[in-house]
Biopython code that builds the backbone (N, CA, C, O; Angstrom):
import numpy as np
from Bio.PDB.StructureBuilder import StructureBuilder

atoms = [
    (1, "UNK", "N", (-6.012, -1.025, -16.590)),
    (1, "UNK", "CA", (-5.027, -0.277, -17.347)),
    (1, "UNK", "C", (-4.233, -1.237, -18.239)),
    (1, "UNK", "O", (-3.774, -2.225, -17.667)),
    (2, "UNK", "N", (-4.012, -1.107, -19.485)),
    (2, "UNK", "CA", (-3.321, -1.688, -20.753)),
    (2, "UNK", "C", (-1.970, -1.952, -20.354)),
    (2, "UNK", "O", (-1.407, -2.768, -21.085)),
    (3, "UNK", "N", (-1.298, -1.508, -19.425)),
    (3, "UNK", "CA", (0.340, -1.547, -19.349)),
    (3, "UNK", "C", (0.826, -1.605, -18.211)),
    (3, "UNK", "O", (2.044, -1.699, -18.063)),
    (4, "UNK", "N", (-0.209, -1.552, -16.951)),
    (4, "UNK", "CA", (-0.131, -2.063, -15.869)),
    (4, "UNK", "C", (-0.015, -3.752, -15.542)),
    (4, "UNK", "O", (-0.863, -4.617, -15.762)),
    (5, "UNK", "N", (1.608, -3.918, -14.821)),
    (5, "UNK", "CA", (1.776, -4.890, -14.921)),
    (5, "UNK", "C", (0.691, -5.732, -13.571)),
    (5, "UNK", "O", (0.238, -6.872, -13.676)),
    (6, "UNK", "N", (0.550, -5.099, -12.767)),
    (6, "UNK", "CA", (-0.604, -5.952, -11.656)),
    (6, "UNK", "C", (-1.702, -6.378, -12.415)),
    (6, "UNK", "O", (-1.990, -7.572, -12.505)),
    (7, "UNK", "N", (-2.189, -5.692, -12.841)),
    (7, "UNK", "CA", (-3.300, -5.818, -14.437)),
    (7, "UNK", "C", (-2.913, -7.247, -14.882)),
    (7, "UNK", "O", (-3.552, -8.293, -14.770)),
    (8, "UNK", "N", (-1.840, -7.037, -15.354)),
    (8, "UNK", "CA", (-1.474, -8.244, -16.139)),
    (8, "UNK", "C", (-1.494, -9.251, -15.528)),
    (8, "UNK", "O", (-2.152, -10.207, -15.940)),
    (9, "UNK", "N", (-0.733, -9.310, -14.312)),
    (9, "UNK", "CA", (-0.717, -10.158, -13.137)),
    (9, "UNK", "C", (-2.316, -11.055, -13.357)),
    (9, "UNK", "O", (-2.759, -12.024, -13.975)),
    (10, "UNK", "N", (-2.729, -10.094, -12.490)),
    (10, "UNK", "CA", (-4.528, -10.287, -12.624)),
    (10, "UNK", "C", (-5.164, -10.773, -13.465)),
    (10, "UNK", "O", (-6.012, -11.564, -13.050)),
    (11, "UNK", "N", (-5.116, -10.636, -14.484)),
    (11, "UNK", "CA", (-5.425, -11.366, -16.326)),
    (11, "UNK", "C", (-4.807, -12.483, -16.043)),
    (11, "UNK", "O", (-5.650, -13.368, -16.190)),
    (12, "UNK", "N", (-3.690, -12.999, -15.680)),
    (12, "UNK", "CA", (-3.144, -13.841, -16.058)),
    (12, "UNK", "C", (-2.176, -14.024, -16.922)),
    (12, "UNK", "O", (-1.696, -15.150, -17.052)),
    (13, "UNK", "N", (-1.546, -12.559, -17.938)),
    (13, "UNK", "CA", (-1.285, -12.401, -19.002)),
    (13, "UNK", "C", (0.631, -12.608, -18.278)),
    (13, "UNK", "O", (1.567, -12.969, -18.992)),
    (14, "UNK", "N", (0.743, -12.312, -16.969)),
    (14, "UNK", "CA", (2.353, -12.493, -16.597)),
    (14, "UNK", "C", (1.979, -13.503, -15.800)),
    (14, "UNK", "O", (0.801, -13.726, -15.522)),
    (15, "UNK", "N", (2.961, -14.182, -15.381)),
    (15, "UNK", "CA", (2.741, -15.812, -14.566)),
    (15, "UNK", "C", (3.446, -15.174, -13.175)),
    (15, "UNK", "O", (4.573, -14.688, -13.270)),
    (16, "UNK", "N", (2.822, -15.189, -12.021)),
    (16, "UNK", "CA", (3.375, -15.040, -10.463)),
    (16, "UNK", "C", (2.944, -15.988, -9.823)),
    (16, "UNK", "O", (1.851, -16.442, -10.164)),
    (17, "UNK", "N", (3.728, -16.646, -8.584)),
    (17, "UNK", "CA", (3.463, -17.522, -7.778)),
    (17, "UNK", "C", (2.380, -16.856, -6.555)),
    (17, "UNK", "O", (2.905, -16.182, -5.669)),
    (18, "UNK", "N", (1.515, -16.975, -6.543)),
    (18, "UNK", "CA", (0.284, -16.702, -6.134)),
    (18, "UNK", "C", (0.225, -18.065, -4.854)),
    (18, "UNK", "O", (0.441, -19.277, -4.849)),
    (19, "UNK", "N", (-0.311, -16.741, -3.592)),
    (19, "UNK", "CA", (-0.272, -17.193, -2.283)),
    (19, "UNK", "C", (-1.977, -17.161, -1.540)),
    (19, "UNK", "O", (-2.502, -17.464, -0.469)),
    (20, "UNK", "N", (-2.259, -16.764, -2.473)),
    (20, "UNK", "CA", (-3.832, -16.554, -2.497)),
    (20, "UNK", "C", (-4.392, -15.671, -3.337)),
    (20, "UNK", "O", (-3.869, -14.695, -3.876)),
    (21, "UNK", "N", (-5.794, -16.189, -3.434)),
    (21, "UNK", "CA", (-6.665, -15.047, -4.465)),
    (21, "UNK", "C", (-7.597, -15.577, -4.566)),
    (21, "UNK", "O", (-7.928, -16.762, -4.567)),
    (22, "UNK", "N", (-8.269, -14.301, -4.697)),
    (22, "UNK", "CA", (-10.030, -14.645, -4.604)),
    (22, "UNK", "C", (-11.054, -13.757, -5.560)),
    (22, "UNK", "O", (-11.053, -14.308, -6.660)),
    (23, "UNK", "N", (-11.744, -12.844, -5.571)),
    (23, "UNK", "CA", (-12.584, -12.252, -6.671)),
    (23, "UNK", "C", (-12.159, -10.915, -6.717)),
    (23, "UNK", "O", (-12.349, -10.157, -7.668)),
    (24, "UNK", "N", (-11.611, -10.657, -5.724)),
    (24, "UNK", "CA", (-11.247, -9.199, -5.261)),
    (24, "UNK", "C", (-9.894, -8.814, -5.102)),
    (24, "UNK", "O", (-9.491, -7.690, -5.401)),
    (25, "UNK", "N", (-9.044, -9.886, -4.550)),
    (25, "UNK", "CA", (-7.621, -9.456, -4.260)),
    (25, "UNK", "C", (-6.705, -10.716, -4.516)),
    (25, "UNK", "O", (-7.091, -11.816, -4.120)),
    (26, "UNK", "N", (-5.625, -10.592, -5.102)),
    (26, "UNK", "CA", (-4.692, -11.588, -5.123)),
    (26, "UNK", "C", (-3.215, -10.815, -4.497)),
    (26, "UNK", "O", (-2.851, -9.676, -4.205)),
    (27, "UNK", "N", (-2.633, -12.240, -4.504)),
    (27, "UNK", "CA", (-1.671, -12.391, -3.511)),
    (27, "UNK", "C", (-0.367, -13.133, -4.167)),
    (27, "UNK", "O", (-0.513, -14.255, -4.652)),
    (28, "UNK", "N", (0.679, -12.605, -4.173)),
    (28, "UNK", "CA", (2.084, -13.693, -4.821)),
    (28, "UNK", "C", (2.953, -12.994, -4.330)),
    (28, "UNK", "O", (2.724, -11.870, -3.885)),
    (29, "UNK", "N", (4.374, -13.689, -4.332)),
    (29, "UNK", "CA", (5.456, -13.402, -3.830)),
    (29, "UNK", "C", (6.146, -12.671, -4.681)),
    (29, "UNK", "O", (6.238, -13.000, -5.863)),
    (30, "UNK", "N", (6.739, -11.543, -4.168)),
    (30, "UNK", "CA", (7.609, -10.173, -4.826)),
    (30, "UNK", "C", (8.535, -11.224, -5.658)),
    (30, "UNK", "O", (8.672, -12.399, -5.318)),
    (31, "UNK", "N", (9.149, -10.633, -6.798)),
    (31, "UNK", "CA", (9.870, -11.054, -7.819)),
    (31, "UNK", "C", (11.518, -10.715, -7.037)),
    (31, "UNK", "O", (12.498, -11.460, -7.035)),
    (32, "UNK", "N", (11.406, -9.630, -6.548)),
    (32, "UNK", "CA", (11.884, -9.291, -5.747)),
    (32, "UNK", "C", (12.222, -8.584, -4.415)),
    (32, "UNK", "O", (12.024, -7.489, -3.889)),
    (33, "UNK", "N", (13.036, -10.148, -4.038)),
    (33, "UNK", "CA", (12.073, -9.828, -1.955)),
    (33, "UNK", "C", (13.021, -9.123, -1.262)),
    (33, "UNK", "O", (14.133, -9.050, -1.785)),
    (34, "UNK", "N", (12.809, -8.499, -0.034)),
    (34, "UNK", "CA", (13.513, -7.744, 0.466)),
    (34, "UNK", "C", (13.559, -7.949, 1.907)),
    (34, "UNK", "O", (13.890, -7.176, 2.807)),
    (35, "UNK", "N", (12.935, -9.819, 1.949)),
    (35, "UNK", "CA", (12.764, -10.062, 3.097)),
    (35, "UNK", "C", (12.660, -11.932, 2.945)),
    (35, "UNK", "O", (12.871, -12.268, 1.780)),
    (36, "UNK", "N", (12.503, -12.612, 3.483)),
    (36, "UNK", "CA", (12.569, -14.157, 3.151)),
    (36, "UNK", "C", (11.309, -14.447, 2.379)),
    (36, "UNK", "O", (11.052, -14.997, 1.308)),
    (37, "UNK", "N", (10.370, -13.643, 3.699)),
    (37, "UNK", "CA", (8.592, -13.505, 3.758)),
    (37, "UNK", "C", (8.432, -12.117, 2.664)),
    (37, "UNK", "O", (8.568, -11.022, 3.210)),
    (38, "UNK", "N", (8.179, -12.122, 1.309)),
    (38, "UNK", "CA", (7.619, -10.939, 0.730)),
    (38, "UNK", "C", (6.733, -10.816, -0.253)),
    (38, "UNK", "O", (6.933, -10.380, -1.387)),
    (39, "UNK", "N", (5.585, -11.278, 0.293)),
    (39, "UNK", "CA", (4.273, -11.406, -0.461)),
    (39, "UNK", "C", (3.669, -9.857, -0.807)),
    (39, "UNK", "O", (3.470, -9.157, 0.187)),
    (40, "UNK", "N", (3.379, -9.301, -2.045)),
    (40, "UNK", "CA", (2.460, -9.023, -2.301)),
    (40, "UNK", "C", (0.455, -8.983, -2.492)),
    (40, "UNK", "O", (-0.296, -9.727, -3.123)),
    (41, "UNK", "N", (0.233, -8.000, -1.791)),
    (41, "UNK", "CA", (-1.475, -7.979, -1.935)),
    (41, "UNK", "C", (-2.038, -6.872, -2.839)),
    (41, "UNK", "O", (-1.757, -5.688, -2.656)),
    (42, "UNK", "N", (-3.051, -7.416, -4.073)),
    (42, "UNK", "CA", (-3.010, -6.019, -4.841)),
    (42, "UNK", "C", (-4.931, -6.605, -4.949)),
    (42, "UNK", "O", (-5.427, -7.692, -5.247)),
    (43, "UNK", "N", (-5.352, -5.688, -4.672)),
    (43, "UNK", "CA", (-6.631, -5.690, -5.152)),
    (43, "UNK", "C", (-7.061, -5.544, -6.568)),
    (43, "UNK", "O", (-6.531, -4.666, -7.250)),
    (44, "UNK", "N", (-8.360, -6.652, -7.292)),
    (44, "UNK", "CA", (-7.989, -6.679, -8.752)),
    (44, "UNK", "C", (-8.689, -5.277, -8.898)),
    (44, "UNK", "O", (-8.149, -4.543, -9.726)),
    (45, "UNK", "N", (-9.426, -4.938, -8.464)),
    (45, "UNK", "CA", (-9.706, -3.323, -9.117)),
    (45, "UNK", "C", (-8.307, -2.477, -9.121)),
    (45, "UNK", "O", (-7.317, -2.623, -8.404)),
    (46, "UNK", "N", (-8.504, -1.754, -9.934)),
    (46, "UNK", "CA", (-7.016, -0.863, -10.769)),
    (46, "UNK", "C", (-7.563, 0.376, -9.678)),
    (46, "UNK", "O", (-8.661, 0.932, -9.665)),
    (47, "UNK", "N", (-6.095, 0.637, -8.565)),
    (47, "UNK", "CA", (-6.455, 1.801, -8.334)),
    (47, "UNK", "C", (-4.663, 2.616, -8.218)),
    (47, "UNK", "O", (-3.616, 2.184, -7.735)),
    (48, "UNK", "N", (-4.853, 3.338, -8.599)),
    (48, "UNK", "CA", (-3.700, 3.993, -8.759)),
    (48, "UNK", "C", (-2.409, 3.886, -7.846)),
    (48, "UNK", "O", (-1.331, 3.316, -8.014)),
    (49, "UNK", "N", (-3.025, 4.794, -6.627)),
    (49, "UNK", "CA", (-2.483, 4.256, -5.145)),
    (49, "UNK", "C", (-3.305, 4.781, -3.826)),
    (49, "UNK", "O", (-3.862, 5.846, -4.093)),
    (50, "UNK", "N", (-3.419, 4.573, -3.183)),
    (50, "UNK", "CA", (-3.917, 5.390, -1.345)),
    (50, "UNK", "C", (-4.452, 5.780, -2.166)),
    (50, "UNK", "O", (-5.553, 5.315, -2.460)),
    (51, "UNK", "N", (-3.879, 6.801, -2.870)),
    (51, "UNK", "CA", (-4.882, 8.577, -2.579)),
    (51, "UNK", "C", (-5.976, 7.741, -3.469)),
    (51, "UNK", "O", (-7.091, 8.050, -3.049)),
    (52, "UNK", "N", (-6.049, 7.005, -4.304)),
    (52, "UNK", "CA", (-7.422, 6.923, -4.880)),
    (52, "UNK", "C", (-8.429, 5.843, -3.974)),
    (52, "UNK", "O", (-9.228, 5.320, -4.751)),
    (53, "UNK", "N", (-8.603, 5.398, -2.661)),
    (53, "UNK", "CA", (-9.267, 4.827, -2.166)),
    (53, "UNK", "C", (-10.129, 5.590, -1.406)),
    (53, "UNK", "O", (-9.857, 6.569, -0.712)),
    (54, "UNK", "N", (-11.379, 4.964, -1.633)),
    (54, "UNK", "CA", (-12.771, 6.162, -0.630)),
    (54, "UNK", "C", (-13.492, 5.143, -0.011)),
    (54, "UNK", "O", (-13.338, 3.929, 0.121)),
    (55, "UNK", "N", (-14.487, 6.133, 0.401)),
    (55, "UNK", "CA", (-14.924, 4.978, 1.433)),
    (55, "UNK", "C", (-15.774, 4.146, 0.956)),
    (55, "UNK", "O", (-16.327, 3.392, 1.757)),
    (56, "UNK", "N", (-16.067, 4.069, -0.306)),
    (56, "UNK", "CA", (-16.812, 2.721, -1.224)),
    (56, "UNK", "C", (-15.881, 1.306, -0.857)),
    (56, "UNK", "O", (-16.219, 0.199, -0.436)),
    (57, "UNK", "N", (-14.639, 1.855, -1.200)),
    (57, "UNK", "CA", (-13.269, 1.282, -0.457)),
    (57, "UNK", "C", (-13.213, 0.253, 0.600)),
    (57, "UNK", "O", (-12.717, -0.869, 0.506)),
    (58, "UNK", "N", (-13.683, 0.691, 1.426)),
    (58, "UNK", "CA", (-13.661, -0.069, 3.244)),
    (58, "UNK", "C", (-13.438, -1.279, 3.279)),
    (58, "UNK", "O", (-12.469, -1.900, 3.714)),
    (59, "UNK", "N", (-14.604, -1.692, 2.684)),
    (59, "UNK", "CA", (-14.864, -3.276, 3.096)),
    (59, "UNK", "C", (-13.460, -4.191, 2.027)),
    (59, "UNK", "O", (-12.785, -5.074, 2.556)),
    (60, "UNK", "N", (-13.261, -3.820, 0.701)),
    (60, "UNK", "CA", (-12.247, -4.142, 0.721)),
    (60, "UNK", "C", (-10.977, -4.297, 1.217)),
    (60, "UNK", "O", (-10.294, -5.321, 1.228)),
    (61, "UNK", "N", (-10.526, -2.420, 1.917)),
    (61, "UNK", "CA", (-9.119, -2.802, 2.361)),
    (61, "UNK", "C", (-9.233, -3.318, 3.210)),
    (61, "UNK", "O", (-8.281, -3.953, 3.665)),
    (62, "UNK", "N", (-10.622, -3.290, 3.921)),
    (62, "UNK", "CA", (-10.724, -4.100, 5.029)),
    (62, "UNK", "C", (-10.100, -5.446, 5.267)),
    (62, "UNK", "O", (-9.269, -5.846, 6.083)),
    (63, "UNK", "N", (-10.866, -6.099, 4.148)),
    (63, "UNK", "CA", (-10.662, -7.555, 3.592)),
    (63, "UNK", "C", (-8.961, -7.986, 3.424)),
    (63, "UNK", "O", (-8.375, -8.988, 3.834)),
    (64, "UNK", "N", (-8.538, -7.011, 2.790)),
    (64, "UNK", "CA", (-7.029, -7.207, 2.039)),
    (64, "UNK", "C", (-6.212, -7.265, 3.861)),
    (64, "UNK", "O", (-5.480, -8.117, 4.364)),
    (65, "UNK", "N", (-6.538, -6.493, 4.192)),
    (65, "UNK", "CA", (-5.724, -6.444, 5.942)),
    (65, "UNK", "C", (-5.955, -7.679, 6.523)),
    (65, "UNK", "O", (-5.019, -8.323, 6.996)),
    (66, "UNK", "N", (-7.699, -8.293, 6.550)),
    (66, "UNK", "CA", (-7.839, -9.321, 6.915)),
    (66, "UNK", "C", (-6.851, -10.678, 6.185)),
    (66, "UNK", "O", (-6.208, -11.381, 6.965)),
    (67, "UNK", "N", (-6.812, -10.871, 5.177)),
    (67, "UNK", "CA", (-6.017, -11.889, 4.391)),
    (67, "UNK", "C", (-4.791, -11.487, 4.799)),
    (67, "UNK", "O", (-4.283, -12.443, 5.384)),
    (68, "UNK", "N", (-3.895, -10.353, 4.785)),
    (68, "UNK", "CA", (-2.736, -10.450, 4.890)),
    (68, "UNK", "C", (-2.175, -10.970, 6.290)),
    (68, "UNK", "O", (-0.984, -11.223, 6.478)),
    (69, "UNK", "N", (-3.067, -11.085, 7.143)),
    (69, "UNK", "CA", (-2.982, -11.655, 8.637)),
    (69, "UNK", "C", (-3.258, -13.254, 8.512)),
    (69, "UNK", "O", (-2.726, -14.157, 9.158)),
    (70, "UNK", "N", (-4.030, -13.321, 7.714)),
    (70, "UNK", "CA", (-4.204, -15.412, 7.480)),
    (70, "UNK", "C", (-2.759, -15.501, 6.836)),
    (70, "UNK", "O", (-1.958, -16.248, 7.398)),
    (71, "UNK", "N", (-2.416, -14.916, 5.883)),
    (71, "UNK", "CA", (-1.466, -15.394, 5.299)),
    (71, "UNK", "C", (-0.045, -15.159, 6.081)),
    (71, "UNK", "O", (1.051, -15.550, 5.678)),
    (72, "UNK", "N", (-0.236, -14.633, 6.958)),
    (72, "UNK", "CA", (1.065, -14.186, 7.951)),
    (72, "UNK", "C", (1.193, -15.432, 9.001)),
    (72, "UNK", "O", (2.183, -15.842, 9.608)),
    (73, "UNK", "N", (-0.221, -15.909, 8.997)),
    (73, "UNK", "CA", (-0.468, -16.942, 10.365)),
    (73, "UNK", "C", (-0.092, -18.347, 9.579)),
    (73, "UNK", "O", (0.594, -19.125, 10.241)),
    (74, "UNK", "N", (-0.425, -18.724, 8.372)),
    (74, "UNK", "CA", (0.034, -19.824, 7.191)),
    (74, "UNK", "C", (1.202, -19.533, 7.274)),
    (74, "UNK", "O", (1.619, -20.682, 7.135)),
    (75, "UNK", "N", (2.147, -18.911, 7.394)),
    (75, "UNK", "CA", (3.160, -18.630, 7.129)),
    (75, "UNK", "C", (4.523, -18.895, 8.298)),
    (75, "UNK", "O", (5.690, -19.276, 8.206)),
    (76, "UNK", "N", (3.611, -18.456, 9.389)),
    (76, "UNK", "CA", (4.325, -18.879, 11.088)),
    (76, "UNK", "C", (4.661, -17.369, 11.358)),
    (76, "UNK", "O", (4.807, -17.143, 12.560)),
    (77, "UNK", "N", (4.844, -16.109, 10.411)),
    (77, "UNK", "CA", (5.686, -15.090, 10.613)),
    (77, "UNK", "C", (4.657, -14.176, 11.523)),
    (77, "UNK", "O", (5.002, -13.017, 11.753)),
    (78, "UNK", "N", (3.742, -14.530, 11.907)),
    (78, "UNK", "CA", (2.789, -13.839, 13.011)),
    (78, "UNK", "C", (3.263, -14.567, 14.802)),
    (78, "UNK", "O", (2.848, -14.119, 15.871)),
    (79, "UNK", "N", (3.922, -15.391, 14.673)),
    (79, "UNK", "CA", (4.799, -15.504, 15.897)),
    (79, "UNK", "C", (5.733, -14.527, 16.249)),
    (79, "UNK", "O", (6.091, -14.180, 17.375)),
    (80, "UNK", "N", (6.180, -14.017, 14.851)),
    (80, "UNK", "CA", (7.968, -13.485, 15.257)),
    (80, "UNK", "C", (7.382, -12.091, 14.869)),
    (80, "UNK", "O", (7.826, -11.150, 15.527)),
    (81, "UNK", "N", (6.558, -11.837, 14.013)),
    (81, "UNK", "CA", (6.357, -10.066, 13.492)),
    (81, "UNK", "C", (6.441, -10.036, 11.942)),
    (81, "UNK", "O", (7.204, -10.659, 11.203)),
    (82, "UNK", "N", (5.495, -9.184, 11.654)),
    (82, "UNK", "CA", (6.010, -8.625, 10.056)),
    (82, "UNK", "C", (5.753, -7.519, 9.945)),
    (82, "UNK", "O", (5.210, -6.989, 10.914)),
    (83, "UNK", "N", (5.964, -6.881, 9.004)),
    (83, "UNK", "CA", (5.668, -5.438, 8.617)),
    (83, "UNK", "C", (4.464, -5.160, 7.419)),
    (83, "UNK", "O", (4.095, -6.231, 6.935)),
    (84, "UNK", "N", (3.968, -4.303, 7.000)),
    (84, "UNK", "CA", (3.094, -4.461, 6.428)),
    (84, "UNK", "C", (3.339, -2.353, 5.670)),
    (84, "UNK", "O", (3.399, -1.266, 6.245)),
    (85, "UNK", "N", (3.396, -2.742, 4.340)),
    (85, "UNK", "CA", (4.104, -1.140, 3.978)),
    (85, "UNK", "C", (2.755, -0.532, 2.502)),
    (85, "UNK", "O", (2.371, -1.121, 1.491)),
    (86, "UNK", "N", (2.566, 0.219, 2.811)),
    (86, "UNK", "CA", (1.708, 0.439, 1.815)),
    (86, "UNK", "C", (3.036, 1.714, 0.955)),
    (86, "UNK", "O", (3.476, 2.434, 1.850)),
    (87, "UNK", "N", (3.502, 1.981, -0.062)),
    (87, "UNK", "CA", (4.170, 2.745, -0.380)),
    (87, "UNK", "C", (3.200, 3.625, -1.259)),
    (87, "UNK", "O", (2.167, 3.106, -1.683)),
    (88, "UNK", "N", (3.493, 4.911, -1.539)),
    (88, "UNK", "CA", (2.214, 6.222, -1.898)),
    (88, "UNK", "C", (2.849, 6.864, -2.928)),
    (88, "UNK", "O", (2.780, 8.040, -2.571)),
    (89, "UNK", "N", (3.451, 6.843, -4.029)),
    (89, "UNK", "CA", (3.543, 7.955, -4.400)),
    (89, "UNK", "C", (5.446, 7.963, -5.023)),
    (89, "UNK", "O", (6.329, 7.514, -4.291)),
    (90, "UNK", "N", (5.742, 8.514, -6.363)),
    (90, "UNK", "CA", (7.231, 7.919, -6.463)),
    (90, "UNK", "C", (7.812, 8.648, -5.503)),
    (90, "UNK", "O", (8.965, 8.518, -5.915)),
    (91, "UNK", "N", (7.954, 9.509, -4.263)),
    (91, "UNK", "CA", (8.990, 10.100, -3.640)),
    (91, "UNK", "C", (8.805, 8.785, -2.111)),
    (91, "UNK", "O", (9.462, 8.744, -1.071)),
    (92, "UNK", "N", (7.939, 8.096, -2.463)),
    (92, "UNK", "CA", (7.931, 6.837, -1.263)),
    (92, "UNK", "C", (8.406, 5.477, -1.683)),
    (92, "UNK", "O", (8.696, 4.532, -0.949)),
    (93, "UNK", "N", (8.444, 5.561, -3.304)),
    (93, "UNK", "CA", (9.189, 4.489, -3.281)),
    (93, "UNK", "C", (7.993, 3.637, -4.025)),
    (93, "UNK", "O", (8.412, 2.487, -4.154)),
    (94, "UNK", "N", (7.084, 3.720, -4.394)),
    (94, "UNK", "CA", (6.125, 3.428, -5.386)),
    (94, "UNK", "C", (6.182, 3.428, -6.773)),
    (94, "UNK", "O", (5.816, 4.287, -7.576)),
    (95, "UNK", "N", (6.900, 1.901, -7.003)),
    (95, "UNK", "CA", (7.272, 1.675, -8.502)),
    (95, "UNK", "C", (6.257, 1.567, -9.179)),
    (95, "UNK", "O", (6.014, 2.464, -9.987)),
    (96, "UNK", "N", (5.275, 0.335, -9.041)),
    (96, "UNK", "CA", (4.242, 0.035, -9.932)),
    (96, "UNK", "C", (2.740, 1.243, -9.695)),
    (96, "UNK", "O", (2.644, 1.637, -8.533)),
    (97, "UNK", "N", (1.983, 1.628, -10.383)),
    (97, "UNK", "CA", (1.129, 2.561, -9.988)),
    (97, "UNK", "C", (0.108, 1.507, -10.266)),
    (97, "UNK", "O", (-0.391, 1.438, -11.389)),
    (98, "UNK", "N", (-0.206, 0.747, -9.387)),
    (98, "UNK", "CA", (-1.336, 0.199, -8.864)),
    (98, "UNK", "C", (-1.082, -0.366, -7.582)),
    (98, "UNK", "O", (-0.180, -1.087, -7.156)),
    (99, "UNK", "N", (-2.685, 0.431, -6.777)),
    (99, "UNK", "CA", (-2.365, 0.398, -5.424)),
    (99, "UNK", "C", (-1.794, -1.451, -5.135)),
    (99, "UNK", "O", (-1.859, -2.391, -5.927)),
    (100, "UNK", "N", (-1.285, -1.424, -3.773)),
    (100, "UNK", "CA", (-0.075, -2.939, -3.365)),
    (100, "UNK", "C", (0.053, -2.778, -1.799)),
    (100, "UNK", "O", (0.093, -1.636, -1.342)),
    (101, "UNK", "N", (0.114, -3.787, -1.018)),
    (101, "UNK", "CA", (0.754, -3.839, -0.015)),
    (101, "UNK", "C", (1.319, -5.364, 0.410)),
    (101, "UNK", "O", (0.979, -6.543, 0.305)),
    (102, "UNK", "N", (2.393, -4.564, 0.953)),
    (102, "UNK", "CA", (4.254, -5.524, 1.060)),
    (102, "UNK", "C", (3.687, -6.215, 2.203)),
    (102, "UNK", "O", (3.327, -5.591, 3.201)),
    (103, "UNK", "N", (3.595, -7.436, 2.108)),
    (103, "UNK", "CA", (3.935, -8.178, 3.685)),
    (103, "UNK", "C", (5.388, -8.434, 4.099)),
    (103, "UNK", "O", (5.998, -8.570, 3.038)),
    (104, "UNK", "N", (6.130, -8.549, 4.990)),
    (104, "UNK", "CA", (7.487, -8.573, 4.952)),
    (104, "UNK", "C", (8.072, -9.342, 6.206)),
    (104, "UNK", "O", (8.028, -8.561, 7.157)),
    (105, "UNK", "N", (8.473, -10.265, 6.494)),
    (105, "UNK", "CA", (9.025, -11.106, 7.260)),
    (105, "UNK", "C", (9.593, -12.036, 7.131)),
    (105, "UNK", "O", (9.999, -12.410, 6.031)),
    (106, "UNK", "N", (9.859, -12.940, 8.685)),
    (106, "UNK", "CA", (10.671, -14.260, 8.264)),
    (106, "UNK", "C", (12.132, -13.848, 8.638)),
    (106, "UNK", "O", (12.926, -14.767, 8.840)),
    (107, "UNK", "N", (12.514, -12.712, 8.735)),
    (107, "UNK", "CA", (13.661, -12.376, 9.494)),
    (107, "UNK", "C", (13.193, -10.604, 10.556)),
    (107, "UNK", "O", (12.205, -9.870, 10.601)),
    (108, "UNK", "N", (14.686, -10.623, 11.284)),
    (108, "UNK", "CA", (14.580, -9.360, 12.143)),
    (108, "UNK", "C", (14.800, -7.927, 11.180)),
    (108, "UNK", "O", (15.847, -7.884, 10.533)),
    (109, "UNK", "N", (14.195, -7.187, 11.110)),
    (109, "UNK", "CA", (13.449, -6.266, 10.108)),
    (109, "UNK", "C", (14.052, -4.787, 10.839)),
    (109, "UNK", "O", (13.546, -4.185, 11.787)),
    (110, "UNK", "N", (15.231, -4.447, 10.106)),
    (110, "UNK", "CA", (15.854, -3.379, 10.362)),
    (110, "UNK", "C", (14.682, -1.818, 10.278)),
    (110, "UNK", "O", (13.464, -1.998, 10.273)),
    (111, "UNK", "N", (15.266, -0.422, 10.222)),
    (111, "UNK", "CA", (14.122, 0.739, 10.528)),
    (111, "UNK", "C", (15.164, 1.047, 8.694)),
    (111, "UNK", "O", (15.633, 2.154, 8.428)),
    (112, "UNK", "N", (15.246, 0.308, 8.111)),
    (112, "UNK", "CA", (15.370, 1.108, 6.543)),
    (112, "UNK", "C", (13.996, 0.593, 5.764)),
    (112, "UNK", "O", (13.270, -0.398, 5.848)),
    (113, "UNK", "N", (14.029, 1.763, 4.984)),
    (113, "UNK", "CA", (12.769, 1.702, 4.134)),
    (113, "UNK", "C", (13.225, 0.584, 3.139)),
    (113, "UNK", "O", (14.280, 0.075, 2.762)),
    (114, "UNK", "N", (11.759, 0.457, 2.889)),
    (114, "UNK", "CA", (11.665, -0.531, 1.451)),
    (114, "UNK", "C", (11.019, 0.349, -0.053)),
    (114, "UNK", "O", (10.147, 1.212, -0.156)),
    (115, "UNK", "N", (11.759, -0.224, -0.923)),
    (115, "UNK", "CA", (11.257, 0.595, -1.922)),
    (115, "UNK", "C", (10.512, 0.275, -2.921)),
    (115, "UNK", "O", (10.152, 1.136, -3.724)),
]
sb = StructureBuilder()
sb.init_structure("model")
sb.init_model(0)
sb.init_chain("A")
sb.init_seg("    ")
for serial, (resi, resn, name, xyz) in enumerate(atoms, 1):
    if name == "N":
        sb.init_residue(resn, " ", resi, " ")
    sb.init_atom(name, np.array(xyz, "f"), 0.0, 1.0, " ", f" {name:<3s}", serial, name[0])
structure = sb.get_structure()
């Protein structure tokens, strides 16, 4: 998508501090965190959000779950806990419309949403 900033991300065309990435999914820290630990995971295929993943799908989100657990364990925050938020949709709090998921730790992690 032309105006999708993960897109851009992905191109290269915006500069993010990138925590990993590979052919399929990259990884950088939220611009803005809502936690010490707040890495972003966006797969480079453009998908809207959830609702557009099928089961062609799998082995990727598979993958993306798998990395977000290395990068939790690089991190130390798989000792103490993190959260892991997929947000769906603008009444959940889904700014960018390309699918994302929040890693979130590094501190004790109250029951308020993230947006």
């Amino acid at each position: 998508m032309e105006d999708c900033i993960f897109c851009k991300i992905i191109k290269g065309e915006i500069p993010s501090e990138k925590v990993y990435e590979d052919d399929e999914i990259i990884a950088f820290k939220d611009i803005n965190p809502e936690a010490p630990v707040h890495i972003l995971f966006v797969p480079k295929k453009h998908m809207e959000s959830l609702l557009d993943v099928t089961e062609a799908d799998a082995d990727l989100i598979s993958r993306i779950y798998q990395k977000i657990n290395d990068v939790a364990k690089d991190l130390g925050i798989d000792k103490t806990g993190f959260r892991v938020i997929v947000n769906c949709g603008e009444d959940a709090g889904q700014l960018v419309k390309h699918l994302h998921f929040h890693l979130l730790g590094g501190k004790k992690l109250g029951s308020k949403l993230i947006k």
